[in-house]
C-alpha positions in Angstrom: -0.8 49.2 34.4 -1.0 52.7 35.6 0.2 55.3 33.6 0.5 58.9 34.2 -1.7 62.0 32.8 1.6 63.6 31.4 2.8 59.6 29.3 2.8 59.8 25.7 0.0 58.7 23.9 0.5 55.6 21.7 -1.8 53.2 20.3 -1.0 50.4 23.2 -2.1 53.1 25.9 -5.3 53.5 24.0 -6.1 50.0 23.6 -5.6 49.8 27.3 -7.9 52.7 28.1 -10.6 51.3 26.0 -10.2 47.8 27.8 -10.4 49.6 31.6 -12.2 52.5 31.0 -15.9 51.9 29.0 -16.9 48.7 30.4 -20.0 50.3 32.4 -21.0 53.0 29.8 -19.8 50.5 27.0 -22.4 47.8 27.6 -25.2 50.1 28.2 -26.7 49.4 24.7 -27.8 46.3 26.0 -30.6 47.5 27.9 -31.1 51.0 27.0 -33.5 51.6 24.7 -35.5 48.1 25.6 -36.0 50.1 28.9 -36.9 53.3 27.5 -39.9 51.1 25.2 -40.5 48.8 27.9 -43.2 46.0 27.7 -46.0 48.7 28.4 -45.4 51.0 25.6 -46.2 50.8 22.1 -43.4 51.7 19.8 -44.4 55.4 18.1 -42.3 58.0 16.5 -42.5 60.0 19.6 -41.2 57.5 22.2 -38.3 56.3 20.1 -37.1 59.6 18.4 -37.9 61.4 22.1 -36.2 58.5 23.8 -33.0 58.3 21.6 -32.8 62.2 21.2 -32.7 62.5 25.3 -29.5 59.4 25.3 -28.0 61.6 22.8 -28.2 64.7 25.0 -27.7 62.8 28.1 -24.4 61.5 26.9 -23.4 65.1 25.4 -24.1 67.1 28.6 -23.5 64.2 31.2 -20.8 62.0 30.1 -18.7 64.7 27.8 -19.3 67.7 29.1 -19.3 67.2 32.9 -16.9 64.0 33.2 -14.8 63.8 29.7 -13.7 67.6 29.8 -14.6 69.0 33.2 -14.3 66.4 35.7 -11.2 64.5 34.4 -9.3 67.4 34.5 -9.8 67.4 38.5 -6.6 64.4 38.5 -5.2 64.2 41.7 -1.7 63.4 40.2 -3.1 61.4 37.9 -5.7 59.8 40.0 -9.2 60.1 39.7 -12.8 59.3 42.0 -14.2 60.6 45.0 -11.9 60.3 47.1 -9.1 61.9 45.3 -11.3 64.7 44.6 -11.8 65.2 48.1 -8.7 64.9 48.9 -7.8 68.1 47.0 -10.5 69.9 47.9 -11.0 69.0 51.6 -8.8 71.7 53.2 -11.1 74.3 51.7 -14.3 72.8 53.2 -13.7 73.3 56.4 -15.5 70.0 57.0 -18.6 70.6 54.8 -17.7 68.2 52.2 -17.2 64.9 54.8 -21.0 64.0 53.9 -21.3 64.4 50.1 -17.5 62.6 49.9 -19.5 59.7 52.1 -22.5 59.7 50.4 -20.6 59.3 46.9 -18.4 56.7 47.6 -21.4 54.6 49.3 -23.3 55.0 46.4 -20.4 54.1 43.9 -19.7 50.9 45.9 -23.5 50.4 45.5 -23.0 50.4 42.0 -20.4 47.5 41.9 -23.4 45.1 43.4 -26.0 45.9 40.7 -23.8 46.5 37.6 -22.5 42.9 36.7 -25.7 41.1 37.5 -27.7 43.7 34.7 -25.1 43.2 32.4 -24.4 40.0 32.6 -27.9 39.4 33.2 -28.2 41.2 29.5 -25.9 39.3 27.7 -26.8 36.0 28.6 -30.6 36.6 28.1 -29.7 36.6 23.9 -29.8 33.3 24.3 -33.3 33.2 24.5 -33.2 34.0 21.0 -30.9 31.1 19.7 -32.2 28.6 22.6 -35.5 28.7 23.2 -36.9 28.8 27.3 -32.9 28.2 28.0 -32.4 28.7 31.8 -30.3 31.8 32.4 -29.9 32.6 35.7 -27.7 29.4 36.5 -25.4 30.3 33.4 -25.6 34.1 35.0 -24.4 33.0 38.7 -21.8 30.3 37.7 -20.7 33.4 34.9 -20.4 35.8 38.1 -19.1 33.4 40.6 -16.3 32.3 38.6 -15.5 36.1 37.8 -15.0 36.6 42.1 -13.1 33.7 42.6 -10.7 34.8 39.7 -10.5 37.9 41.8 -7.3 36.6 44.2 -5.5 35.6 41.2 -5.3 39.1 39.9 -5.9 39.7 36.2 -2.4 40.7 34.9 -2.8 37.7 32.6 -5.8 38.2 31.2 -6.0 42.3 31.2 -4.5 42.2 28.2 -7.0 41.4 26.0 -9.8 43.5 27.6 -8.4 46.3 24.6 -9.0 44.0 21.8 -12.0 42.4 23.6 -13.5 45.9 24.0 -12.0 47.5 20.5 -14.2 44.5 18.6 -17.0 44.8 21.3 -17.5 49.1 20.2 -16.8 47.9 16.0 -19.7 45.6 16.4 -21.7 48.4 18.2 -20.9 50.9 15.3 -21.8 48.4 12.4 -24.7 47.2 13.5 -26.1 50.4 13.8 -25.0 51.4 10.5 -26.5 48.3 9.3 -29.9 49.7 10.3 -29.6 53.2 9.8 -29.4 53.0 6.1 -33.1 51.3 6.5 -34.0 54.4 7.9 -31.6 57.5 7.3 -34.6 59.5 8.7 -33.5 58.3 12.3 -30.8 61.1 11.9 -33.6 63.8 12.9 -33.5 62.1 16.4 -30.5 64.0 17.4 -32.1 67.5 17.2 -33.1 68.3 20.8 -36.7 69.1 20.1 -37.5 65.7 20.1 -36.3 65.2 23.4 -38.0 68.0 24.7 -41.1 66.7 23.0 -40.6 63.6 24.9 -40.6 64.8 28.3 -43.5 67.4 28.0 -45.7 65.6 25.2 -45.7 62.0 25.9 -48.5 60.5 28.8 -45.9 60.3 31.6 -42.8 60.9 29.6 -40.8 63.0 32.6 -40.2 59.2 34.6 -38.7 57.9 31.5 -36.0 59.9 32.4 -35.2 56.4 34.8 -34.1 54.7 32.1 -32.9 57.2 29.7 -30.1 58.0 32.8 -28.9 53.9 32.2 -27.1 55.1 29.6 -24.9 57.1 31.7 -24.2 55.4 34.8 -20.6 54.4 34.0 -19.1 57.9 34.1 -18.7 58.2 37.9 -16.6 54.7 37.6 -14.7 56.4 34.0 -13.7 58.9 36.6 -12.2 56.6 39.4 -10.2 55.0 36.6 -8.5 58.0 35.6 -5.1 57.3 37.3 -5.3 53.6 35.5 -4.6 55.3 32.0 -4.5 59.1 32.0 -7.0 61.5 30.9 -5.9 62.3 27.5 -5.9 58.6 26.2 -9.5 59.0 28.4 -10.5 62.0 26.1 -9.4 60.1 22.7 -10.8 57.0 22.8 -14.1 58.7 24.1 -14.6 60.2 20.8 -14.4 56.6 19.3 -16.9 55.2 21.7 -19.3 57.8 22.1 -19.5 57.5 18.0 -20.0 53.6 18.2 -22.7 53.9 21.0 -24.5 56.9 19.7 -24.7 55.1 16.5 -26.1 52.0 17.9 -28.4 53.4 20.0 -29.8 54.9 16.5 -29.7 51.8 14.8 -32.0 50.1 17.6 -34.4 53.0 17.2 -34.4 52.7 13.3 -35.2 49.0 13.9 -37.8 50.1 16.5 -39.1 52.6 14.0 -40.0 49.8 11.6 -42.4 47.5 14.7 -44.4 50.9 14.8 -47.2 50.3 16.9 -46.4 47.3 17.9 -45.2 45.7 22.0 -41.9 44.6 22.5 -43.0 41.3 23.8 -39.4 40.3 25.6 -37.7 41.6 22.2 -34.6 43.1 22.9 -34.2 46.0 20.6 -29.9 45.4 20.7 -30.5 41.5 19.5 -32.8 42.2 17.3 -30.6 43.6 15.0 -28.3 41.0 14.9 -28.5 38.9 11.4 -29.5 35.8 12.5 -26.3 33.6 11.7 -24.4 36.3 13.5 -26.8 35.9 16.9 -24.6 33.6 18.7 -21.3 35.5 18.0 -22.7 38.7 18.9 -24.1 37.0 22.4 -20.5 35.5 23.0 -19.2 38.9 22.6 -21.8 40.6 24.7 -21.2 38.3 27.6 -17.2 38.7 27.6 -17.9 42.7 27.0 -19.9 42.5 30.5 -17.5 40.6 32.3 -14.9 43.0 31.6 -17.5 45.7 32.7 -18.1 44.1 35.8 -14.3 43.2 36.4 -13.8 47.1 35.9 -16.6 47.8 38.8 -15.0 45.5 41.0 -11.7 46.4 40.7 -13.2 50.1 41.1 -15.2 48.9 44.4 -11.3 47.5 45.8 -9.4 50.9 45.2 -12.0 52.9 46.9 -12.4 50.7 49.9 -8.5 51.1 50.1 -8.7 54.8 49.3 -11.4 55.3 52.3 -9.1 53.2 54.6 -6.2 55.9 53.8 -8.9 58.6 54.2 -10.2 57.0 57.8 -13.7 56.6 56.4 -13.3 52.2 56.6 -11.9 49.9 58.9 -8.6 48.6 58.3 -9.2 45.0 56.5 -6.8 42.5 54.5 -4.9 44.3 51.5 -3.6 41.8 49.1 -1.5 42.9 46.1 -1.9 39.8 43.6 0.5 41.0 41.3 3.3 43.0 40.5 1.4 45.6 38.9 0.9 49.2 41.2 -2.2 49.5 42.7 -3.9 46.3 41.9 -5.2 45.1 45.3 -7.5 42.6 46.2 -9.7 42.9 49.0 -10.8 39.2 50.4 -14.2 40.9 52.5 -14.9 42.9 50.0 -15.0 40.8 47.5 -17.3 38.3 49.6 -19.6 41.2 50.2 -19.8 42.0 46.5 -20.1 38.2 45.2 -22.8 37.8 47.9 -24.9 41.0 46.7 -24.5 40.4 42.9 -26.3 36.9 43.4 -28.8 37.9 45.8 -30.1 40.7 43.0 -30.0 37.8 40.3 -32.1 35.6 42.8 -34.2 38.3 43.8 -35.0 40.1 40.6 -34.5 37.3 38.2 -34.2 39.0 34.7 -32.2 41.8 33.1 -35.8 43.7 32.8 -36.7 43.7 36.8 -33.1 44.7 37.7 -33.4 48.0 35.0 -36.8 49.4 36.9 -34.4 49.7 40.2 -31.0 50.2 38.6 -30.0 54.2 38.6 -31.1 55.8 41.6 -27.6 55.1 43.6 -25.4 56.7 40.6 -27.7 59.9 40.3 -27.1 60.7 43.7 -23.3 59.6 43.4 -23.2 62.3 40.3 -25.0 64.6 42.2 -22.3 64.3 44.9 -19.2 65.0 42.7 -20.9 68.1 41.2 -20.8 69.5 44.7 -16.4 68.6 45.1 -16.3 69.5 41.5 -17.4 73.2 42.1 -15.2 74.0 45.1 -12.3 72.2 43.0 -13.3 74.8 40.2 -13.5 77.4 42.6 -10.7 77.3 44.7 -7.9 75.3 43.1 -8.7 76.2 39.3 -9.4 79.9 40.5 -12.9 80.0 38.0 -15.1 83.1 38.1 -17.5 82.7 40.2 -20.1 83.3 38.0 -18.7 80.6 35.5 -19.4 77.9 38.3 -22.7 78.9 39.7 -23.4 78.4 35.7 -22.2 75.0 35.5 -23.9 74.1 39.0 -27.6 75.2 37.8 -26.8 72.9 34.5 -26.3 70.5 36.4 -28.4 70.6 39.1 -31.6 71.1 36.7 -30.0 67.7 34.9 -29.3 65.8 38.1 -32.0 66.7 39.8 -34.5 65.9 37.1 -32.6 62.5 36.8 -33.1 61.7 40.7 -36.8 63.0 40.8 -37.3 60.0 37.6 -34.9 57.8 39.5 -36.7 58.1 42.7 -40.2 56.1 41.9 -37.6 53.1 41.8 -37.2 52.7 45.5 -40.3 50.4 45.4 -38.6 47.8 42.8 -34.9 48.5 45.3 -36.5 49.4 48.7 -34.3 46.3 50.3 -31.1 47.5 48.6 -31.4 50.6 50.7 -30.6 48.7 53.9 -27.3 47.6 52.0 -26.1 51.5 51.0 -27.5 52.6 54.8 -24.6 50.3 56.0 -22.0 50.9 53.9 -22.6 54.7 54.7 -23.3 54.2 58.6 -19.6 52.0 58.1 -18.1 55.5 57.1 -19.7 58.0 59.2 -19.4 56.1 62.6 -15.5 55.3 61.8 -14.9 59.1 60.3 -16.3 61.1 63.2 -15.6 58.6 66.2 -12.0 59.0 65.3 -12.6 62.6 65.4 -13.8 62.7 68.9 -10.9 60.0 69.9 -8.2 62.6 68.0 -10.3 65.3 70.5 -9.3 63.6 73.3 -5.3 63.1 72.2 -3.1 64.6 74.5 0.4 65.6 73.4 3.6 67.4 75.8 7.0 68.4 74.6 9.1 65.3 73.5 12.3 67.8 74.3 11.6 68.2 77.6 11.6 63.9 77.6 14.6 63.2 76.0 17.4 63.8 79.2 15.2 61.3 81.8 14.9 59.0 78.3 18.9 59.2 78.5 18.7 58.8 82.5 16.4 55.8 81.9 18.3 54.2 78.5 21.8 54.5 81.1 20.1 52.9 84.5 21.9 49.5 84.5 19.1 49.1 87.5 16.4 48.6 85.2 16.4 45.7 82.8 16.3 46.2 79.4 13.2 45.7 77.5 14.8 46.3 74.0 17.7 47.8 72.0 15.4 49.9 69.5 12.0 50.7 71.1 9.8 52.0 68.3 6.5 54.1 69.0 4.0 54.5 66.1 3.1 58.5 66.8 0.1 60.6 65.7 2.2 63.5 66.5 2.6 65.6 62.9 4.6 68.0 64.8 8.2 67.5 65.2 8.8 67.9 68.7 5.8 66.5 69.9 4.7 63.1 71.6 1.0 61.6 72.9 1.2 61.6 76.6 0.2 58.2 76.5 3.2 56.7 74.9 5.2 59.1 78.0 3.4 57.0 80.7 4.0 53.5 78.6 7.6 54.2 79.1 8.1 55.5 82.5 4.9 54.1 84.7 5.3 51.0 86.5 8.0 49.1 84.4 9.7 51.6 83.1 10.8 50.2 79.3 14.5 50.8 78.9 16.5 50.6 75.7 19.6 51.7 73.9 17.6 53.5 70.9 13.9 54.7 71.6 12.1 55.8 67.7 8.9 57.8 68.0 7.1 56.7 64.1 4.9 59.6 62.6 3.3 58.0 59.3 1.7 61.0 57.6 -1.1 60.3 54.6 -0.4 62.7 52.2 -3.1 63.9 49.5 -0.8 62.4 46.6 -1.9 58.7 45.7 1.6 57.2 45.5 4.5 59.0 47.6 6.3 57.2 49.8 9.2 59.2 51.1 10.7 59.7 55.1 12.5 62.5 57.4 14.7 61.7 60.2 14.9 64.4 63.0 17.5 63.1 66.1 15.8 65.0 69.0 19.1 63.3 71.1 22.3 62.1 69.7 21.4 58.2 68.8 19.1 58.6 71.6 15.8 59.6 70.6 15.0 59.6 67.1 12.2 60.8 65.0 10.8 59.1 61.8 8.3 61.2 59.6 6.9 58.7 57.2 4.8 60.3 54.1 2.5 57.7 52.1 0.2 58.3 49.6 -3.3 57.4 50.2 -3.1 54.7 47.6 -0.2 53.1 49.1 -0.5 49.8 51.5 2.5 50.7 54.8 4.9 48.1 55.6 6.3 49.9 58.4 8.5 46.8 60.1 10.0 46.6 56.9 10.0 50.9 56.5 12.4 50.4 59.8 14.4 48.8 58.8 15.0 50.4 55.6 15.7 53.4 57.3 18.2 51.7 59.6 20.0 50.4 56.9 20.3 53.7 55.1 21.4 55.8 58.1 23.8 53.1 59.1 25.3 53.0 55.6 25.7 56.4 55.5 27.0 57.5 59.0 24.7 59.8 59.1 24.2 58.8 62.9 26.6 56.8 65.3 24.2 53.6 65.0 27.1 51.8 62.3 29.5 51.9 66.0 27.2 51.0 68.5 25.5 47.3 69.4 22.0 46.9 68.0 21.6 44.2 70.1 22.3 41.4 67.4 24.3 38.2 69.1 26.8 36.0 67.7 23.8 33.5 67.9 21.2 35.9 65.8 22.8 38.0 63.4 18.9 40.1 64.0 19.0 43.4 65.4 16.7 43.5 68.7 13.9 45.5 68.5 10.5 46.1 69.7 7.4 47.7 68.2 5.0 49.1 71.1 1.3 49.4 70.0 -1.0 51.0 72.2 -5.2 49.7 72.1 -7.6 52.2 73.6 -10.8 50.8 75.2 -13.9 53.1 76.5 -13.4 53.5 80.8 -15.8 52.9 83.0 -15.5 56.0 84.5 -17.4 57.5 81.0 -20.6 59.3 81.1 -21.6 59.6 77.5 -24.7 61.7 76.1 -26.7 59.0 73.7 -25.0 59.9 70.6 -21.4 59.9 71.4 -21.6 56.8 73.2 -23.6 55.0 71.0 -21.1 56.3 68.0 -18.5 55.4 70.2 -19.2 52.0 71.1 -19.9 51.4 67.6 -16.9 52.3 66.7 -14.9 50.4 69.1 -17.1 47.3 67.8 -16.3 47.6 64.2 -12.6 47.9 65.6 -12.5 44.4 66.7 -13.7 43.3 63.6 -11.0 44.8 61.5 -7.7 44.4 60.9 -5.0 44.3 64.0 -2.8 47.5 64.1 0.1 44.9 62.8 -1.4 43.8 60.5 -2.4 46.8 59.1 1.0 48.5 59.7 2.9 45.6 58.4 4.4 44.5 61.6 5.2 40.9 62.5 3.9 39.7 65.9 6.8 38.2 67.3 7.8 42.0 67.2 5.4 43.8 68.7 3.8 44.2 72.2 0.3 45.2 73.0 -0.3 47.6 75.5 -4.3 48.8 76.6 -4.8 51.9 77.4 -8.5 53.2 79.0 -10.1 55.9 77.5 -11.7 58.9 79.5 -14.2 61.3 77.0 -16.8 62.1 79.2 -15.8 61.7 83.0 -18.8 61.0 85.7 -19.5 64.4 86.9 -21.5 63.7 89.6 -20.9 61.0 91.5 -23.0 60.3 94.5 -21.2 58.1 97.6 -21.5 58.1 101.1 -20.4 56.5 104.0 -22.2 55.4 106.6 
């Protein structure tokens, strides 16, 4: 379901924003504080006051603050992430904000390997408590497993009770801390910001515990990208309810932590712990559901931006599937695969909920870091905030984020191998965004006006056989009256292609996530026809099926003489005859390429083959299209030394 910012604000449209929304943040009680005491630390009034003062803060400042009331309102018509944001912002960059837009998304994605196994990881580890030495890594990959192969199914059916799921999940939160705060009312004191401050300036090492303080945050970047799943002021409501129900829990832990003064954890789990014991099982049943919708919400995320990125040009073109009726759920088969494989190599590798926390964080504080940098020039330039005003808000946040990544960084030794996982996902982007900005460098157009009378000569030469009643061209050509050169010599050099009808296709991405809308400019009466396409970033192109669309339409309404002319359909195929012409560059020989433009460039080409075809991609049948390859010339041999004898 995808509502709009501007829909009215009912109790269903809540329920559903607390189903998609808090998954991430939601579940973070389950490892929080157990990280902030760790195994190494002896529970004292400093640690646990210090520690659940800075989540307090943390979530304040962070989540509310930056996300709930600045960051949401940065909706791209009602969509929200990176890659929306960049979208708005990108034409004031002037190219500056292609790396931090990169960086963000890779690190987001790297989030939706990490987050299900620690959450799931978390949940199922309760068990411990009720069975004894019970095996849970098996229960956690069959748990995760099961949740990928659902993945192709879609989950229309079962999406609707993530609200309810998630609505008991944040009641049990909020009474169980209750439940222990009346033991010790004097846990209320933890909220006053001295005690945080205490923490990080007082307590042997207590800067680095800034690591796992940040764990209680890490689910606002994906809040964000799920902005245009629910709206942002059903986002802003419910927050109130959840940031209650985790605040209070997180002081319910730490008024049961205050009573084991002195004292290790010893494998305790501070969010169990509180649990009556008859209600222990329940509470892990719920815990485990609660993290599967978490994890279903990251995945979900991790499809959307992928599709967002293709839209963009930042990721190969792979296989879109739209499992259900409902807009913008897609499911994406390699993704998913890439995804399923990570999440079970981190359970394999660091084998408890505990190992995973010591690595989980650094990817999301540079991910933050990256949408503070968009979120100022959106301020700046589209909101039209004093400039003073911003530089305010970046030095908050830069002195939080920062101080977050410095804590965050002595975790590469725990996640050293994951790096080789985010250096491919961002390599993946970088190659495919600026490789297709030296191929667009090397696009030549001419003057499709000055075309269209030898088009007529060659569509009327009875002497040439007719390759097709429609020819189509898909065009890069924004402007009007404008053509590639290449699609020039396709149609005239050595058999020349004649038909009835020739259509030049221009399919423009527009910065909205969901228009889809077309313009129609006849360069030469039923001749030569021009098709501007706009689609929204968010929307997959069907363009066979665009055609003939637009056919239809202008046939139906006489806008052009096409209703009185032959379209080439036979008393034996009631199908109009039409071709689509595609034309596949590949790097010439005759190149001379400095190191790393051809290494870029041969890269690129590479991950090319691996992708999707052009029709597929475009949405154009195969029996309907011809290939044509087409060598490409960047960097000429200047010198070429050959001599006769």
């Amino acid at each position: 379901m995808n509502l709009t910012t501007k829909q009215k604000i009912t109790g269903i449209t809540l329920l559903v924003a607390l189903g998609i929304i808090y998954g991430d943040i939601g579940t973070s009680p389950l490892y929080v504080m157990k990280a902030i005491i760790s195994e190494k630390h002896r529970i004292s009034e400093l640690l646990v006051y210090g520690g659940v003062s800075c989540v307090f803060w943390t979530l304040t400042f962070q989540t509310t603050f930056k996300y709930i009331f600045l960051t949401l309102s940065a909706d791209n018509h009602g969509e929200g992430g990176v890659f929306s944001l960049y979208a708005l912002v990108k034409r004031f960059g002037k190219g500056r904000l292609v790396i931090p837009t990169i960086l963000g998304a890779t690190t987001l994605l790297a989030d939706g390997i990490i987050t299900p196994p620690i959450s799931v990881a978390s949940a199922v580890e309760g068990l411990g408590a009720v069975i004894p030495d019970i095996p849970t890594i098996p229960i956690v990959i069959v748990i995760l497993s099961g949740l990928f192969i659902f993945q192709r199914f879609g989950t229309q059916k079962v999406g609707s009770i993530f609200g309810p799921a998630m609505l008991i999940w944040f009641t049990m939160l909020l009474v169980l801390g209750v439940s222990q705060i009346i033991h010790h009312p004097g846990i209320l004191k933890a909220l006053n910001p001295m005690y945080a401050y205490e923490l990080l300036t007082q307590y042997p090492h207590g800067f680095w515990l800034l690591g796992a303080v940040f764990l209680c945050t890490t689910g606002a970047e994906a809040l964000y990208s799920d902005l245009g799943h629910c709206g942002k002021e059903n986002i802003r409501i419910t927050w109130v309810f959840v940031k209650i129900s985790l605040v209070v829990n997180y002081l319910g832990q730490s008024a049961w932590l205050m009573a084991h003064q002195g004292q290790l954890l010893e494998g305790r789990n501070p969010f169990y712990a509180i649990m009556p014991s008859w209600f222990l099982l329940i509470g892990v049943v719920i815990s485990t559901f609660a993290t599967i919708i978490a994890s279903q919400a990251l995945i979900s995320g991790s499809f959307t931006l992928i599709n967002e990125a293709i839209s963009l040009n930042f990721w190969p073109r792979v296989t879109l599937k739209n499992p259900t009726n409902l807009k913008g759920q897609i499911y994406i088969p390699s993704i998913n695969s890439i995804l399923w494989f990570g999440c079970i190599l981190m359970i394999l590798y660091f084998k408890n909920s505990t190992n995973m926390e010591a690595a989980y964080g650094f990817s999301i504080t540079i991910a933050m870091m990256m949408t503070t940098v968009l979120l100022a020039y959106y301020l700046l330039y589209i909101k039209k905030v004093r400039v003073t005003f911003v530089m305010i808000i970046l030095v908050v946040f830069a002195i939080i984020e920062v101080s977050f990544f410095i804590a965050n960084v002595s975790k590469i030794k725990e996640r050293w191998m994951f790096l080789f996982f985010e250096l491919f996902i961002f390599m993946v982007m970088y190659v495919w965004y600026y490789s297709r900005k030296i191929n667009n460098r090397f696009l030549r157009f001419t003057n499709l006006m000055e075309q269209t009378q030898t088009l007529a000569a060659l569509s009327e030469d009875d002497a040439i056989p007719k390759y097709a009643t429609h020819l189509i061209y898909l065009s890069k050509a924004d402007k009007t009256y404008e053509i590639e050169e290449k699609i020039i010599k396709s149609i005239f050099a050595k058999k020349p292609k004649r038909a009835d009808v020739y259509w030049f296709f221009h399919i423009n991405r527009t910065n909205e996530p969901f228009t889809l809308n077309y313009e129609v400019v006849e360069l030469l009466d039923d001749k030569v026809i021009k098709i501007i396409l706009n689609i929204g970033f968010r929307v997959q192109p069907k363009v066979e099926l665009y055609f003939k669309k637009i056919v239809q339409d202008l046939v139906n309404q006489k806008q052009l003489n096409l209703h009185i002319r032959p379209d080439g359909s036979t008393k034996y195929n009631a199908e109009p005859d039409f071709k689509f012409v595609i034309i596949e560059k590949f790097i010439s020989v005759e190149n001379e390429f400095a190191f790393k433009e051809g290494w870029m460039l041969t890269t690129y080409f590479w991950l090319k083959k691996l992708s999707l075809s052009d029709e597929k991609a475009f949405g154009l049948d195969k029996s309907d299209v011809s290939i044509e390859e087409y060598p490409m010339v960047y960097s000429p041999v200047s010198n070429l030394e050959l001599n006769r004898k």
